[in-house]
C-alpha positions in Angstrom: -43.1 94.5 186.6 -39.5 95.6 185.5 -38.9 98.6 183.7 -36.2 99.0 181.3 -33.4 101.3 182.4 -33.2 104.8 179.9 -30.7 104.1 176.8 -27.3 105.5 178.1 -27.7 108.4 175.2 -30.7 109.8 176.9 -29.3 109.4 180.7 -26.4 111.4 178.8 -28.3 114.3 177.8 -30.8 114.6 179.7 -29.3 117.4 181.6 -28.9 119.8 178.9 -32.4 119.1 177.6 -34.1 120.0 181.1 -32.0 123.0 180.9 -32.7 124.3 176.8 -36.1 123.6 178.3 -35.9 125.8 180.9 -34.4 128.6 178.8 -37.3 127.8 176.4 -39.7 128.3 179.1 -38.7 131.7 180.3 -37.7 133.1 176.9 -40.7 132.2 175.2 -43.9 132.2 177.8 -43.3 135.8 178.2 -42.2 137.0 175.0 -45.2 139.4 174.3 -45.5 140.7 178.5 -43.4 143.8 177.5 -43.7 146.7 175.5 -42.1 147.7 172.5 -39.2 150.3 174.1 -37.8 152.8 171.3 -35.1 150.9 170.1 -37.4 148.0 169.2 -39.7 150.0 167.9 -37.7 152.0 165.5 -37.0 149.0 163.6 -39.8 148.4 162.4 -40.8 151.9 162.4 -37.6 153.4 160.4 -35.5 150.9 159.2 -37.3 147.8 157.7 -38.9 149.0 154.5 -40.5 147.1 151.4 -37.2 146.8 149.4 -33.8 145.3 151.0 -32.1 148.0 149.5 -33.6 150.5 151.4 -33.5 149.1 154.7 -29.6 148.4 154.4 -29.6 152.2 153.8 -31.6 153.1 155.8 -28.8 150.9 158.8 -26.3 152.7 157.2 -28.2 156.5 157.9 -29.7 155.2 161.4 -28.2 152.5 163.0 -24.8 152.1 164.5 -24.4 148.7 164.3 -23.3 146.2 161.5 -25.8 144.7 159.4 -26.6 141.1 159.8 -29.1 141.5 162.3 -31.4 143.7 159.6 -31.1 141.8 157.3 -31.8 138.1 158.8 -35.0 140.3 160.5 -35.7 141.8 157.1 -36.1 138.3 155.5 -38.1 137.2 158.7 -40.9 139.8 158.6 -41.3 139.0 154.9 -42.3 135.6 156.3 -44.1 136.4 159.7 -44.7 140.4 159.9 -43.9 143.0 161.9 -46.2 142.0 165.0 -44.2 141.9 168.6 -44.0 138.5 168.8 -43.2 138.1 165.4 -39.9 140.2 165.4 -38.8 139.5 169.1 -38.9 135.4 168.1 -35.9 135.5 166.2 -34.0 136.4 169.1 -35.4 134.2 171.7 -34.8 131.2 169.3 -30.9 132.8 169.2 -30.8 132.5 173.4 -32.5 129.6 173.2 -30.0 127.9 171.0 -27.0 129.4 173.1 -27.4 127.3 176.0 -26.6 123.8 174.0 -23.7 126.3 172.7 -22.2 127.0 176.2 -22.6 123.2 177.3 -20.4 122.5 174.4 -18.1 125.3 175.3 -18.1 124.0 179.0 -17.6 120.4 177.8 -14.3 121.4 175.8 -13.0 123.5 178.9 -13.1 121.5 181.7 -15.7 118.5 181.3 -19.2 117.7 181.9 -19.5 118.7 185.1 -18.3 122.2 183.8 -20.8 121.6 180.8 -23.8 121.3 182.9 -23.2 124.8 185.4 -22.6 126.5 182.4 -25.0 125.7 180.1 -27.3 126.5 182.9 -26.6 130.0 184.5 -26.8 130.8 180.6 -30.3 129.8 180.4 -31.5 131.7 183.7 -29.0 134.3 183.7 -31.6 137.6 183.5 -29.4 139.5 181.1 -29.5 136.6 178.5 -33.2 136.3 178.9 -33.4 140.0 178.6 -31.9 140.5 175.4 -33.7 137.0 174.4 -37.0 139.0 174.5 -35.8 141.8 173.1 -36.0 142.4 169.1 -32.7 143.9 168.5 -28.8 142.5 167.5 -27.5 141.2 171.0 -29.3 137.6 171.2 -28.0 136.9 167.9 -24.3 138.6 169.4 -24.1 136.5 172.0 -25.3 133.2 169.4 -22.8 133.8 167.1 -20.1 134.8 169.4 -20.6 131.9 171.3 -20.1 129.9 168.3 -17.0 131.7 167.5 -15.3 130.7 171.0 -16.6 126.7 170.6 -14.9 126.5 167.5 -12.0 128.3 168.4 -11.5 125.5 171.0 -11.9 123.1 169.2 -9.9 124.7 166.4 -7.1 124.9 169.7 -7.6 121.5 170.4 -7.2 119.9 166.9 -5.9 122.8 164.2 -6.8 121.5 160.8 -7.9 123.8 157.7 -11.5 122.8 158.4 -11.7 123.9 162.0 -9.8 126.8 161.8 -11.8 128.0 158.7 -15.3 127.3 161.4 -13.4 129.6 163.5 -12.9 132.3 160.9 -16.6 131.9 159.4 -18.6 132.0 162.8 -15.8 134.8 164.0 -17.1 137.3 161.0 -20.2 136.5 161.5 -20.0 138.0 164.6 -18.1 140.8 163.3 -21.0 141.3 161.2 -24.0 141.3 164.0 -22.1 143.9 166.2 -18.8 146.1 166.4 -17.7 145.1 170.1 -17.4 141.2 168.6 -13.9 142.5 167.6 -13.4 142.6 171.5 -13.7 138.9 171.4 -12.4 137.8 167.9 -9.3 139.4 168.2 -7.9 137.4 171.3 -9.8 134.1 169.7 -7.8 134.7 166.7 -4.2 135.5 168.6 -4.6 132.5 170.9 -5.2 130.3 167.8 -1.4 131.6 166.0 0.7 132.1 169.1 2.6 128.9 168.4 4.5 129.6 165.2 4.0 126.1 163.8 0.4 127.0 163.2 0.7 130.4 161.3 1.3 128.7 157.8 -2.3 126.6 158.8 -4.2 129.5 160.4 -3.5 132.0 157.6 -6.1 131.5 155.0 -8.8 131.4 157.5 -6.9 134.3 159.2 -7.2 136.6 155.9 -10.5 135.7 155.4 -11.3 137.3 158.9 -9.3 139.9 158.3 -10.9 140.8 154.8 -14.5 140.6 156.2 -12.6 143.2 158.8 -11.7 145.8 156.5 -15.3 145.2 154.1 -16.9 146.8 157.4 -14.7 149.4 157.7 -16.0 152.2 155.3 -19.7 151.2 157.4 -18.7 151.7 160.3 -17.0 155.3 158.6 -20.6 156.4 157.6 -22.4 155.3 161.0 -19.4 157.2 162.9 -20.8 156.4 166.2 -24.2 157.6 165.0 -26.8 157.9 168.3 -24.0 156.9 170.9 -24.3 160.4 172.4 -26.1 159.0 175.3 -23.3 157.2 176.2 -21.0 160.2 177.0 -24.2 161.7 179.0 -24.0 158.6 181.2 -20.9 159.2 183.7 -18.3 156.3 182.9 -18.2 155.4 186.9 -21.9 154.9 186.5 -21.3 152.7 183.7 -18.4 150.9 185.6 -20.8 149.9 188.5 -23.2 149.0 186.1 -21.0 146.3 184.4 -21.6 143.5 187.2 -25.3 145.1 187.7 -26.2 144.0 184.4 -24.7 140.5 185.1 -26.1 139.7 188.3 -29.4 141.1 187.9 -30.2 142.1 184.6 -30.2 144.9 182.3 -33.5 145.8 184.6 -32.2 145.5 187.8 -30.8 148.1 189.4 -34.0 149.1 191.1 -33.5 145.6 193.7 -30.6 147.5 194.8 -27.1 146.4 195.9 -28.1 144.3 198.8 -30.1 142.0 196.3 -26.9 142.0 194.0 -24.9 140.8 196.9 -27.2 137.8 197.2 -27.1 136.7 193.6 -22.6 137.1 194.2 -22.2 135.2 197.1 -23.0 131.7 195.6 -21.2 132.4 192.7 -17.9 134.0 194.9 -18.5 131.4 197.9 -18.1 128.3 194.7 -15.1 130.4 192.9 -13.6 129.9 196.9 -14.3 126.4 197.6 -12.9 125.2 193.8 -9.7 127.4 194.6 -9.6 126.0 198.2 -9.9 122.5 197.3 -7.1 122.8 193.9 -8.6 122.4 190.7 -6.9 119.8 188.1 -4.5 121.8 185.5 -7.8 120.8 182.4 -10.5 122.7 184.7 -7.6 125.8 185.8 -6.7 126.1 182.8 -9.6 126.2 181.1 -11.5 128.6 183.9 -8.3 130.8 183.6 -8.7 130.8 179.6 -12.6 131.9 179.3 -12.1 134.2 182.5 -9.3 136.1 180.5 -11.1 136.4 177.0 -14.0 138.3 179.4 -11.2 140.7 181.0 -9.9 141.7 177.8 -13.6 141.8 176.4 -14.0 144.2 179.0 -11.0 146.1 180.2 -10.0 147.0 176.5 -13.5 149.2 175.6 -12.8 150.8 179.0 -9.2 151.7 178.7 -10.7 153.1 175.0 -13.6 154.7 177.0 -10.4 156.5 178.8 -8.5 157.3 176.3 -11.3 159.6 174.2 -13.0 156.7 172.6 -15.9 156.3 174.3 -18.5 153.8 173.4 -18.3 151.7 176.3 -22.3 150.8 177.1 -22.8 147.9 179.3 -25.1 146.8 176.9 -22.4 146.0 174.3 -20.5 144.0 176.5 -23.5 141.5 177.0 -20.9 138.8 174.2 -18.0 139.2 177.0 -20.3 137.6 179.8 -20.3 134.3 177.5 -17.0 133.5 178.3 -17.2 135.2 181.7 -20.3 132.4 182.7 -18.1 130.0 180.9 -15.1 130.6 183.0 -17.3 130.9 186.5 -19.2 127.3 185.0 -15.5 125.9 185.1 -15.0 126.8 188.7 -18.4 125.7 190.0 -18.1 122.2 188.5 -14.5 121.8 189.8 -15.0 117.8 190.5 -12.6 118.2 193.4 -14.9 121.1 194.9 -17.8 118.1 195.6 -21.4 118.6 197.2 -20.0 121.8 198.4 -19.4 123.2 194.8 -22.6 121.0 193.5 -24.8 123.2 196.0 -22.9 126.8 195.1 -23.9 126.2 191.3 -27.7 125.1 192.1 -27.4 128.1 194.3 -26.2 130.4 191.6 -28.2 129.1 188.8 -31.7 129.7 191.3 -30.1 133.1 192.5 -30.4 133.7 188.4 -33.5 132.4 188.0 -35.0 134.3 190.6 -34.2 138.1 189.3 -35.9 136.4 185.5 -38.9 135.1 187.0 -39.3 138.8 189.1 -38.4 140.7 186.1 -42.2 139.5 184.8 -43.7 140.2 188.4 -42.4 143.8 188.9 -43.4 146.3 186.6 -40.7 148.3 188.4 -38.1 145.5 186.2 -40.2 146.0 182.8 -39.6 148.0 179.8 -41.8 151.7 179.7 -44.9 150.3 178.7 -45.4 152.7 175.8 -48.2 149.5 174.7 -50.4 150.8 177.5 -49.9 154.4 177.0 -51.1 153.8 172.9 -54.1 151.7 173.7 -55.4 154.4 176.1 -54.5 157.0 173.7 -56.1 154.5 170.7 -59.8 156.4 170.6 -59.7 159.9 170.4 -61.3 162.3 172.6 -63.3 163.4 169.9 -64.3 161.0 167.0 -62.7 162.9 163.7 -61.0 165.8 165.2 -57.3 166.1 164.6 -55.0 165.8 167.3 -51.2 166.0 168.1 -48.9 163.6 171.0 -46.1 165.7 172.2 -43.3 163.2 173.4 -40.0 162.2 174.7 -38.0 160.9 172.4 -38.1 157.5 173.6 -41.4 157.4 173.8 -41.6 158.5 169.6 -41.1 155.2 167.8 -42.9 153.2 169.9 -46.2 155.7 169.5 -45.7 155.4 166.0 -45.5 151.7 166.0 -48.5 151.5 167.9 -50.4 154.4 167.1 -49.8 154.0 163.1 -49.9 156.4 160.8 -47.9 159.1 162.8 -45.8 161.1 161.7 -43.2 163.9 163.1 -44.3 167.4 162.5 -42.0 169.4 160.7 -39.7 172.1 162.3 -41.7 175.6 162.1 -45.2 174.1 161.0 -48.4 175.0 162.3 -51.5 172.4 162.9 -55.2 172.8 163.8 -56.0 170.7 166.5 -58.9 170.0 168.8 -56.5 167.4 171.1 -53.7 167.7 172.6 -51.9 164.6 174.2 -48.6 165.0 176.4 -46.7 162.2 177.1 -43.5 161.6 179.3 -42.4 160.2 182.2 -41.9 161.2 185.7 -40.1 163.1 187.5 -42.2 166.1 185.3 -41.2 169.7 184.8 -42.9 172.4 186.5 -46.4 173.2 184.8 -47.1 169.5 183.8 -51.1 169.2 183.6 -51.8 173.3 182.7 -53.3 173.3 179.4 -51.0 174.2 176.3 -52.9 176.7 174.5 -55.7 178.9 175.4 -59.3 177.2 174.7 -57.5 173.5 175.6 -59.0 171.9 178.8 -57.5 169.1 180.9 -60.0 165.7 180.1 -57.8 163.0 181.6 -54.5 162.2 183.6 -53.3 158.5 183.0 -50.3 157.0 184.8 -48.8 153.7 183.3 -46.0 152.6 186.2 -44.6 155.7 186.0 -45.5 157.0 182.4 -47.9 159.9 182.4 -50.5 161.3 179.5 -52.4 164.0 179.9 -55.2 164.5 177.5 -56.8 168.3 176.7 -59.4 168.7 174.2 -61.4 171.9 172.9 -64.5 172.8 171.6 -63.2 173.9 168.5 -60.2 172.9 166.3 -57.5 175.6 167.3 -54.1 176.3 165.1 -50.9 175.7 167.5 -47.4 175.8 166.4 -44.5 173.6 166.4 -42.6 174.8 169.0 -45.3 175.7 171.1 -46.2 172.0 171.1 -42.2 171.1 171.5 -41.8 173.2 174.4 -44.9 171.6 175.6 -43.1 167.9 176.5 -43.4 167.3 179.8 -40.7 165.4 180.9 -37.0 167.2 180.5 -35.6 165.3 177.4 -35.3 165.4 173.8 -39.1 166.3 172.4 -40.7 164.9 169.4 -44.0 166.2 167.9 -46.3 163.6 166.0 -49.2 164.0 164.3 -51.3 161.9 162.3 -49.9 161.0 158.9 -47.7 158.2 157.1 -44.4 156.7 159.0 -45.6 154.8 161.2 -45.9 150.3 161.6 -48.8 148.9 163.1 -48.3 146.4 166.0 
């Protein structure tokens, strides 16, 4: 019996469906392993209110980051809640819906081959899925972005009013999801109008930019770099080494160490060699050589900022600028000159990848602080109907409250009657960790969560503690936070 060969569409694509599958697979069967981490949390918790109104103001007092993101997630929980799943979807759809995305841009740089080992170090890649499963602005960054740099290609390629006007409407839209987009959009928009012939065509699309520019400007005035002042706590040659950390093995990875970092770069480095030894055509050089310099300036411009006194270079922000980076390496490893030798570096690369994902949801010592586990064992009271307060870190604050709803923060200088006491941080813990925190208080329970500790104390009797007492009582050396029971908090 004969079988009828596939129609040449689907022996076409095939490819880049196996690989949007993949993405699909790890983005999506794990989507609910990990906790909520602050950050996640304080959405839901802070910022997304009843009214759209308020949660735009509420960006504007909290966030530091433009505000496209809140509202598309505003409009979504109307529809689906506030559950973890619920908010982190949107995001994994975003990553999910990159990987077609960088096939395209791969396609328009150098070809199919190029196509195909992009497309699919973006689907594995364990920063990507990261920030796929992660309810916050840089999925949809790296979407939009990604979007931006196709149609600038194509806008390159063939520059009529209607491509060049793609150009300028995904470009603000990244502008309008996050700050460092302007990183990116700016060298987009200079490569399209270097030829003079084109300024008269590029302008209106060029203003429009331009005037979505400036509309963000008195924003980004009132959030002035509002909650950054980690950044400056973290030394900038830490930050440096972090850069191709985060690229290689994920925003998680830095506990597998250098050596394991090394093993992910040699496939990549020894298929960069072998498409430079065997002489790539001028389409795939020039293509590799344009994506790899939109990530350099991506890059090197926030860090020459950083050293210059404007300082807001987290590695984090730069996740947009390793689009064009996997587009450029995708170029190289799909050099058609480079042959089986180049075919195996990619499949090489692309497991290397896959790899550090798949590990991320074996090793707890890759996971977000499971705050999740902390809040379930904290869930029943040591004593049904007595009043209690959680001291905390303030990382650990939002994602209580989301949890553990309703909490609220205690107000500077109150005073509580309380018959529980629950301390919560993680290691390493100061001195005195476990002694109870007032007299009458006796230790009832010591839970570790992968590194997260809780002690519980209870008393008899309801006993009045102060604020501070309980602030000074956070057992990990950070930034405390006092919550008691009360309104403004989410349920999960």
């Amino acid at each position: 019996m004969a079988f009828e060969a596939p129609p040449k569409s689907l022996a076409r694509w095939w490819p880049l469906l196996a690989v949007t599958v993949i993405a699909a697979a790890l983005r999506l069967s794990t989507l609910d392993l990990q906790s909520f981490w602050y950050d996640e949390a304080f959405t839901p918790v802070h910022v997304l209110h009843a009214s759209l109104g308020v949660t735009l103001s509420s960006v504007a007092h909290t966030e530091n980051t433009p505000p496209l993101w809140y509202v598309l997630i505003w409009l979504w929980s109307r529809l689906f809640g506030t559950g973890m799943v619920a908010l982190r979807l949107p995001s994994a759809l975003a990553g999910i819906a990159t990987v077609p995305v960088a096939w395209a841009i791969g396609a328009e740089l150098a070809g199919r081959r190029a196509a195909l080992a992009t497309a699919a170090l973006v689907a594995v890649n364990p920063l990507f899925v990261w920030y796929s499963q992660e309810a916050r602005a840089y999925a949809l960054f790296v979407l939009v972005t990604a979007v931006a740099l196709l149609c600038c290609l194509r806008a390159e390629r063939e520059p009529t009013p209607r491509r060049l006007g793609a150009f300028a409407a995904s470009a603000a839209l990244a502008l309008l999801t996050h700050y460092f987009a302007v990183f990116l959009v700016v060298p987009m928009a200079l490569w399209l109008i270097r030829r003079r012939e084109r300024l008269r065509a590029a302008a209106p699309a060029m203003a429009a930019l331009a005037a979505v520019a400036l509309a963000l400007l008195p924003l980004v005035a009132e959030q002035a770099g509002r909650g950054t002042q980690w950044i400056g706590a973290w030394a900038l040659s830490s930050r440096l080494a972090a850069i191709p950390q985060y690229y290689l093995t994920g925003y998680s990875g830095a506990p597998l160490g250098h050596g394991v970092e090394l093993l992910v770069a040699l496939p990549i480095l020894a298929g960069i060699a072998i498409a430079v030894w065997c002489r790539l055509d001028p389409r795939e050089r020039d293509g590799a050589a344009l994506a790899l310099a939109l990530a350099a300036f991506a890059v090197v411009v926030p860090i020459v900022l950083a050293l210059a006194g404007a300082d807001y270079l987290a590695p984090r922000n730069l996740v947009a600028a390793m689009l064009p980076l996997t587009a450029g390496v995708g170029a190289l490893l799909g050099a058609r000159r480079a042959g089986r030798a180049g075919v195996a570096a990619a499949a090489l690369s692309v497991a290397a990848f896959a790899a550090v994902s798949i590990d991320v949801n074996l090793d707890t010592r890759l996971q977000r602080a499971n705050w999740r586990a902390v809040a379930h064992a904290l869930a029943p009271p040591l004593r049904a109907g007595g009043a209690r307060a959680i001291t905390t870190v303030e990382l650990g604050s939002a994602p209580l409250e989301y949890y553990l709803a309703p909490l609220r923060n205690l107000r500077e200088g109150a005073r509580i009657s309380v018959s529980e006491i629950d301390e919560t941080g993680y290691v390493p813990l100061r001195a005195g960790a476990g002694r109870p925190p007032a007299p009458g208080f006796h230790l009832r329970a010591r839970l570790d969560f992968d590194g997260l500790i809780s002690y519980r104390f209870a008393s008899s009797t309801p006993r009045t503690v102060t604020e501070a007492r309980l602030r000074r009582r956070v057992i990990t050396a950070a930034r405390p936070e006092v919550l008691v029971p009360g309104r403004g908090g989410t349920s999960g």
